[in-house]
C-alpha positions in Angstrom: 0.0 0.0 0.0 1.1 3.5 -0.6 2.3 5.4 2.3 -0.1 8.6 2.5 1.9 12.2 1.7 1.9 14.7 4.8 2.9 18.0 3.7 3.0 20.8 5.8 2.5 24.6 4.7 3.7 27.8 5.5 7.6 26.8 6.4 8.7 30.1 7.8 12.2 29.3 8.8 14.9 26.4 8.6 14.2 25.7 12.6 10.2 25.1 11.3 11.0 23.2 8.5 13.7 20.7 10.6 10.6 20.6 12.9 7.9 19.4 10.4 10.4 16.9 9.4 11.4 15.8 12.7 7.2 15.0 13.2 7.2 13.1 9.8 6.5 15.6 7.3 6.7 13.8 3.6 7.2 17.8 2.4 7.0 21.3 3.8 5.3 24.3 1.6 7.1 27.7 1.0 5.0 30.4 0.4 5.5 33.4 -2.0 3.4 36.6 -2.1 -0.6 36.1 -2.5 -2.8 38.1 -2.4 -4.2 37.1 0.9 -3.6 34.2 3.5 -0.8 33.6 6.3 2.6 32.4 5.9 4.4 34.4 3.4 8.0 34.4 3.5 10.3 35.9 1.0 12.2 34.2 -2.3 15.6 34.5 -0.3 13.8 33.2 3.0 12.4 30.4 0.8 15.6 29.7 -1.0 17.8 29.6 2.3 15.2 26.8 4.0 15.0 25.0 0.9 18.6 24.3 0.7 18.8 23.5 4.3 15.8 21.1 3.9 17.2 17.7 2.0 15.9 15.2 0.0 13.9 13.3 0.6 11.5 15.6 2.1 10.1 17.6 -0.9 10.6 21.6 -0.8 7.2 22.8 -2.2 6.9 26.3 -3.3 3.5 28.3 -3.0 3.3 30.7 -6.2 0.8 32.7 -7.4 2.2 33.9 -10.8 0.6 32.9 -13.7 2.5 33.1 -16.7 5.0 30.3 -17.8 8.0 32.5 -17.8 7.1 33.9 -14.1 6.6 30.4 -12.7 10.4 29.1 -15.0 11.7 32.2 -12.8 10.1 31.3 -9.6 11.1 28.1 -9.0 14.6 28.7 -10.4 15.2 31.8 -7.6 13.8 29.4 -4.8 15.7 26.3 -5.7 12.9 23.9 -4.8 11.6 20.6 -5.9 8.4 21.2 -6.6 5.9 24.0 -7.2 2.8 24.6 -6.5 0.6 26.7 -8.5 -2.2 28.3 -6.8 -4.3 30.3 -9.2 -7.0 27.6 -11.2 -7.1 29.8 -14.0 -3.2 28.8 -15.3 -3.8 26.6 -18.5 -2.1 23.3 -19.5 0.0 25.4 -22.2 1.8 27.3 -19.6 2.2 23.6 -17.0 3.6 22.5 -20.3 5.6 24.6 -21.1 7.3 24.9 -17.5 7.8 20.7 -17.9 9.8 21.6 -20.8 11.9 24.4 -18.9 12.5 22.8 -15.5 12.8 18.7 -15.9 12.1 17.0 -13.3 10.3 19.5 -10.7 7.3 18.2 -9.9 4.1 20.3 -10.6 1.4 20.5 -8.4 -1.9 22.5 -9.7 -4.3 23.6 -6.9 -7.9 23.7 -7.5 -10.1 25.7 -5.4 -13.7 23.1 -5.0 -16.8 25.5 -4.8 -19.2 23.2 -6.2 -20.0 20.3 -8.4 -18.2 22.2 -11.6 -14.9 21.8 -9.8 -14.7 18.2 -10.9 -14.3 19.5 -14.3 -12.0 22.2 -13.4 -9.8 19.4 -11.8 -10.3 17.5 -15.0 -8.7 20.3 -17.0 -5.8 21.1 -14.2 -4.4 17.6 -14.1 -3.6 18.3 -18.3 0.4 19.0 -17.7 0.6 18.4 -13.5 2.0 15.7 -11.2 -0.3 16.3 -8.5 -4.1 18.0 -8.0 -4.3 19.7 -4.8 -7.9 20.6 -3.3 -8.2 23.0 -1.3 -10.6 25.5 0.1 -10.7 28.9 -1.4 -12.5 32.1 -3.1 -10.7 32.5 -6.3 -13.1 35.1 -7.6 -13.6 37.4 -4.3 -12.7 41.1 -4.5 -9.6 39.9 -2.6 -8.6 36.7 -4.0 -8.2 33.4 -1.2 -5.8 31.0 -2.8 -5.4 29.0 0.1 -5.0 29.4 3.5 -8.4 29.6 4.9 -8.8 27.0 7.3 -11.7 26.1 5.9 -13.4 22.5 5.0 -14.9 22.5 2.0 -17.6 20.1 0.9 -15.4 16.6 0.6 -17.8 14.6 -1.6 -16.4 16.9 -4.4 -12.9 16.2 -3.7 -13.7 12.3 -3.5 -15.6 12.8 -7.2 -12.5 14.5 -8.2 -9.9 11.7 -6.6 -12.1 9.3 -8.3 -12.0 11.4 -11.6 -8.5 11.7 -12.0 -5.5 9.5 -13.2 -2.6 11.9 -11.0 -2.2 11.9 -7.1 -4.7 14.0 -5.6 -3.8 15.9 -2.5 -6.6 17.2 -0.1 -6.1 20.7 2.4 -8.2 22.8 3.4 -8.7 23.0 7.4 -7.1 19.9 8.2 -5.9 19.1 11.5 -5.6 16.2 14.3 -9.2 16.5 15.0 -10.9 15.7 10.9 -7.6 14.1 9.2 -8.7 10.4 9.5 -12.4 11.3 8.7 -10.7 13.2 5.7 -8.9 10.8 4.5 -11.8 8.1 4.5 -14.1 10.2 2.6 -12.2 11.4 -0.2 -9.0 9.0 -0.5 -6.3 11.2 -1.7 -2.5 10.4 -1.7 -1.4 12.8 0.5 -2.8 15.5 3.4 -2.0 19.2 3.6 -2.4 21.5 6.4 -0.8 24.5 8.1 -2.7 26.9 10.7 -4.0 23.4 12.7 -0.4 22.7 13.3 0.4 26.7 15.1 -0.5 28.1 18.1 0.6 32.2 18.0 1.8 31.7 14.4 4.6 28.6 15.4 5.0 25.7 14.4 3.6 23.7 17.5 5.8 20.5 18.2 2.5 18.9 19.9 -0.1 19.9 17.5 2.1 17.9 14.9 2.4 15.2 17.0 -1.1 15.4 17.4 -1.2 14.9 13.7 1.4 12.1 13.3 -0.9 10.4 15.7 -4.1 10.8 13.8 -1.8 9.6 10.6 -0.6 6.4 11.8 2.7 7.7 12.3 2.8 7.4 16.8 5.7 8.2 17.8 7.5 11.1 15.8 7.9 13.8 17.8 
């Protein structure tokens, strides 16, 4: 059986991301500027913990450019493994065009599930991705939420979608120790996202992730 994928998001420092990995993180996500939502570090914050973050825990960056040149650009400043393209709207062109550009870094295209219509959304992002990742979100709002909300969103969309799709589909969207398990038996994706369940204050919280290593199957990291 596959091992299920733990990321956690919004990595603000090399002491977090040694933290997350310490719990039994699979991969930690860097996030660029957004619009809106927490954890935004810089390109030279997000290059430093990268570097100091080695394989094989994947280094995820959190971009919301949207043009194929911007994204090339991105990831190449950051130095990570894999990117993670928040805005729905980017079109299997540009994910192709950044295969052909960066090799082997994986490409991870978020959708944002509203409604019913996001299975065909999800449809149209896994043309030129590695990964789908759901997640909660108001794409169209005056002020754009790309992620970050905490929110659940309704999960028998996400568990069309993981049945819809022939790429690993990761779920976020308010995960924590307390709805993981339930999660994860409702929609079956390959991995589980998650960042403000696993801070108290803003930090990285050494229990909360245990909590969550716990509720994974993983006892016993710390």
């Amino acid at each position: 059986m596959t091992r299920l994928r733990w990321k956690v998001c919004c990595i603000a420092s090399v002491e977090e991301a040694h933290r997350a990995v310490a719990a039994g993180a699979d991969a930690i996500g860097l996030v660029g500027p957004m619009p809106s939502g927490p954890g935004v570090i810089d390109d030279a914050t997000i290059a430093a913990i990268a570097a100091a973050t080695p394989a094989p825990t994947e280094r995820w960056l959190l971009t919301s450019r949207t043009t194929a040149d911007g994204l090339i650009d991105h990831v190449r400043t950051t130095g990570v493994d894999t990117v993670q393209i928040v805005d729905d709207t980017v079109t299997a062109a540009t994910r192709h065009a950044m295969r052909r550009a960066l090799g082997a870094v994986q490409i991870v295209q978020v959708v944002h599930v509203v409604d019913a219509s996001s299975v065909e959304v999800a449809r149209a992002a896994a043309d030129g991705a590695d990964v789908v990742l759901l997640d909660s979100g108001a794409p169209n709002a005056a002020v754009r939420e790309l992620g970050g909300t905490g929110r659940v969103h309704d999960w028998s969309h996400s568990a069309r979608i993981v049945e819809a799709l022939d790429v690993p589909v990761i779920l976020a969207g308010g995960l924590g120790a307390h709805n993981v398990a339930e999660a994860i038996r409702a929609v079956r994706p390959a991995g589980v996202d998650m960042c403000s369940s696993t801070r108290t204050d803003g930090r990285l919280d050494a229990r909360k992730l245990a909590a969550v290593a716990e509720a994974l199957g993983r006892g016993g990291a710390a």
